[in-house]
N, C-alpha and C positions, 0 to 999 in steps of 0.2 A: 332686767335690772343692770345695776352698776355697780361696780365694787364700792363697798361701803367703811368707814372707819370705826373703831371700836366705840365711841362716842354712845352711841345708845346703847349698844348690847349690853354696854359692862353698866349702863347706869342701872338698866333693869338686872341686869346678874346681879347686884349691890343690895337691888331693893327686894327680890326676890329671893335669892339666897338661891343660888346656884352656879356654876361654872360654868364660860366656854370654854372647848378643845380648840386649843390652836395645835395642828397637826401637820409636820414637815413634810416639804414635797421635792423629789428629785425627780421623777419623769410623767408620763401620762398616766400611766393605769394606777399610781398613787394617787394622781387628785381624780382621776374618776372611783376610786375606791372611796376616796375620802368625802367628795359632792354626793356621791350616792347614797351612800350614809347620811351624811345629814340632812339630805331632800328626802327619806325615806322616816327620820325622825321628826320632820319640819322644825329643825334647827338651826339658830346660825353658825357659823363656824368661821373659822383664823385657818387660810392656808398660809403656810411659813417657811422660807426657804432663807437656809444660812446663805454667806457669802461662797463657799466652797461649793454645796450645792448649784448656784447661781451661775458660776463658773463649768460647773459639768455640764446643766441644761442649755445656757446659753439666756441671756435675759430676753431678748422677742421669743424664742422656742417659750420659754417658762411666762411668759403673759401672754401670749397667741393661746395656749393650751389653759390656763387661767379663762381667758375672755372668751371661750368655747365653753369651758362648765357651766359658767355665766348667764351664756344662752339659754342652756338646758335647765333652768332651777328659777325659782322666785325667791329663794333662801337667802337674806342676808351673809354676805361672803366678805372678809378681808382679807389684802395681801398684804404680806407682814414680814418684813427683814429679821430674820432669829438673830442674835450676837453680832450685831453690826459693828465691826474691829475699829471703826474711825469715819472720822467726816467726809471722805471722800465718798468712802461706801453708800454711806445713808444718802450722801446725795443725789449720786448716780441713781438708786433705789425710788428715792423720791420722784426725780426729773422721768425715768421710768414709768412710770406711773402705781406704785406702793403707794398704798392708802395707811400704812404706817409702818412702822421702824421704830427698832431696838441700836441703841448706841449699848455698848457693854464697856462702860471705863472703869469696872467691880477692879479689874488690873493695878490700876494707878490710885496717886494717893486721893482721899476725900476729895481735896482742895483741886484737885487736877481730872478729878471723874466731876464735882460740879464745872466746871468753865469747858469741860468736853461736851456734855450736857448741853448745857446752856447753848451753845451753837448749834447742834442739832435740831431742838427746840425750835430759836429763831427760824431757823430756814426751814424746818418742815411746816412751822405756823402760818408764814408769810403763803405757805401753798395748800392750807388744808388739811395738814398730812398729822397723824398724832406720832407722839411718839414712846417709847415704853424706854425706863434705863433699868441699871441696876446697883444695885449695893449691898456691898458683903460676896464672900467669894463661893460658890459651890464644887467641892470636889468632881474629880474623875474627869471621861477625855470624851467629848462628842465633835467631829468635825476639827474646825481651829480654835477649841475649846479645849486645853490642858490644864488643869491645876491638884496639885500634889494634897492627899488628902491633909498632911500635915499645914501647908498656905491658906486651905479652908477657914473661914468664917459666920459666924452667923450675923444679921444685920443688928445695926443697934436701933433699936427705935426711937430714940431723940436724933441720932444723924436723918434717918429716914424724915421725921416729919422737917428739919433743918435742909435736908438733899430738895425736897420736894417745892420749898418754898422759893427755895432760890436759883431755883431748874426752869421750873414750870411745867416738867415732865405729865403728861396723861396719865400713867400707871409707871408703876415699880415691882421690880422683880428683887426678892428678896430669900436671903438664903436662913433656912428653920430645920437643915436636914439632911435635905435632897441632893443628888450629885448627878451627874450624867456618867450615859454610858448605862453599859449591859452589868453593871457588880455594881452596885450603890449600897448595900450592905454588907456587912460580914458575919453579923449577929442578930437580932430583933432591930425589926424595921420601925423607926420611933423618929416622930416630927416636933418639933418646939413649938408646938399649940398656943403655949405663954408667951413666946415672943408676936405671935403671930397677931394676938390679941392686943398686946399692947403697942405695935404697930398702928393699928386698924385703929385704936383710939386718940391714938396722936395726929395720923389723918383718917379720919372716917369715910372721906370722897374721894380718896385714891385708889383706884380698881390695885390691887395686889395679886401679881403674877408668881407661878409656882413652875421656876424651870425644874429638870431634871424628874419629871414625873411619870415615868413609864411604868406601867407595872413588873415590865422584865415577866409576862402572862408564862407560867409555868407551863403550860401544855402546847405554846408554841416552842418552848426552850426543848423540852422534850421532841416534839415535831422533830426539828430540826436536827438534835442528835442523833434520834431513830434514823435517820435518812441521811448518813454522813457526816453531819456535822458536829463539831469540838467548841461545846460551850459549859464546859461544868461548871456549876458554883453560882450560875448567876442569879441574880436577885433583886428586884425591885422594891417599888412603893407599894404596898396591897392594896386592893382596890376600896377597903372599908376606909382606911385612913384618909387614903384621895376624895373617897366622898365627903371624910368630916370637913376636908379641909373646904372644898366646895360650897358647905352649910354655913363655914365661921368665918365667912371673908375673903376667899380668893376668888377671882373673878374671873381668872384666864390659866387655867393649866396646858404644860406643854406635852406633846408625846412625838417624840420619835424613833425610840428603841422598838418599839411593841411594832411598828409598820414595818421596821426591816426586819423583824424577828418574823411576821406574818407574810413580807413578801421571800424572803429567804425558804421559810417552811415549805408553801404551797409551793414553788419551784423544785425544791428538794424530793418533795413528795413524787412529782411527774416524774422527775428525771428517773427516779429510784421504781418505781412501778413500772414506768413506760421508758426504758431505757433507746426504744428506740423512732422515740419525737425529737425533732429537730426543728419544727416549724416555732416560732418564738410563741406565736398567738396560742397555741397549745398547751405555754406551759405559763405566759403573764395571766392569761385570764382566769384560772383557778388563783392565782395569788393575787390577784385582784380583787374577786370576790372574796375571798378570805382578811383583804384589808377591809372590805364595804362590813364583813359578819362584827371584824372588830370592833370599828369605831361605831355603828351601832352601838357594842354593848357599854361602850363608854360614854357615850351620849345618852343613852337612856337610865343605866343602870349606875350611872360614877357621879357624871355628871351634873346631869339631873334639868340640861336644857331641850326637853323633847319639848315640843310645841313650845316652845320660848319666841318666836317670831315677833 
């Protein structure tokens, strides 16, 4: 197969009521954590790599290792630009060969995240390529991703179906809660279900994206402190909620906290048991499989697109 765009997944996510995992990738043993996983659920899936990631793997490294999972799977696969900062990026991404992209002009005013938009759009239409924006701001820091929980917003659903019209945008990532990063809460974990709804009924065909959705998985967080590490406090989406939202309209949830919380652990684990392995393969490929046990269970149990093909 070939890499494919969201275009069908998300029409059947819509009409079936369930989510894909779009799940970030920085090196090899994440996306074979991540292909194996969802070749193991006969899922499809969104591998997603931000701009800064992109920059660490190198872009032929990070679509050579792409077009190799490729091989191995009959699984519909998308490659997918996370927070694309501006027009250059998605371009690059696009010419690349990205079956889609995210512009994130959530930064700038309405009027300047439409015409940001709206360029993207053109050029990734004229080639194929869909593309996701967003509106309204989501607290906390992932990548080149900072926003002060006080700049936080929720979307308004009259801009959203007004954004959408005069974008042309594919899907919309819309903020009801969620934040990025490993602390997303400080108290009970609680989503604006009401917004989400009246969203979804002002455009009813618009696949709706849910960034910042890690669960911050408690027994990795632990993992990882057992074995050296200093993460007190942190807190995610729980996994009931992620599925309601799954049921009531989102089409594409994101996760990358929970994959470096699982590659993080399994390494921790080796080093701290077996202090005296050096060889790399000895300590990625327990955190490997460890990313393949996770996204399993979110693909089967969160999600709820196991055999969705």
């Amino acid at each position: 197969m070939s890499l494919v765009t969201t275009k069908e997944m998300f029409e059947k996510s819509m009409k079936e009521k369930f989510a894909i995992g779009a799940f970030n990738v920085n090196n090899m043993e994440i996306i074979q954590g991540i292909v194996d996983a969802a070749s193991k659920e006969n899922s499809p899936v969104i591998l997603q790599a931000s701009s800064s990631a992109i920059k660490y793997a190198r872009p032929n490294y990070l679509m050579k290792m792409v077009e190799a999972a490729i091989s191995e799977t009959n699984i519909p696969i998308v490659m997918h630009l996370d927070h694309g900062p501006d027009f250059e990026t998605c371009k690059s991404c696009i010419d690349a060969g990205f079956t889609s992209v995210m512009i994130d002009g959530s930064k700038y005013s309405f009027e300047e995240n439409v015409e940001l938009t709206k360029k993207v759009v053109d050029y990734a239409h004229e080639r194929g390529v869909v593309v996701e924006a967003e509106l309204g701001k989501l607290a906390g820091i992932e990548d080149d991703v900072n926003v002060a929980s006080s700049d936080a917003m929720y979307t308004d659903p009259a801009e959203a179906e007004e954004f959408v019209k005069r974008t042309g945008c594919d899907s919309l990532a819309i903020a009801i809660g969620t934040s990025h990063g490993a602390y997303k809460f400080k108290g009970e974990a609680k989503l604006r279900f009401d917004i989400l709804q009246k969203v979804k009924e002002r455009i009813p065909n618009t696949p709706i994206v849910l960034h910042g959705a890690s669960t911050v998985i408690p027994e990795l967080v632990e993992m990882c402190n057992k074995y050296g590490g200093n993460i007190p406090g942190a807190k995610g989406v729980p996994d009931e909620i992620l599925h309601e939202a799954s049921i009531s309209g989102v089409s594409k949830i994101n996760v990358d906290t929970d994959l470096r919380l699982a590659m993080t652990a399994g390494i921790r684990k080796v080093f701290a048991e077996n202090p005296e392995v050096f060889d790399p393969r000895k300590y990625l490929a327990p955190a490997r499989d460890l990313i393949t046990e996770i996204v399993q269970h979110k693909i089967r149990d969160v999600f709820g697109s196991s055999n969705k093909m």
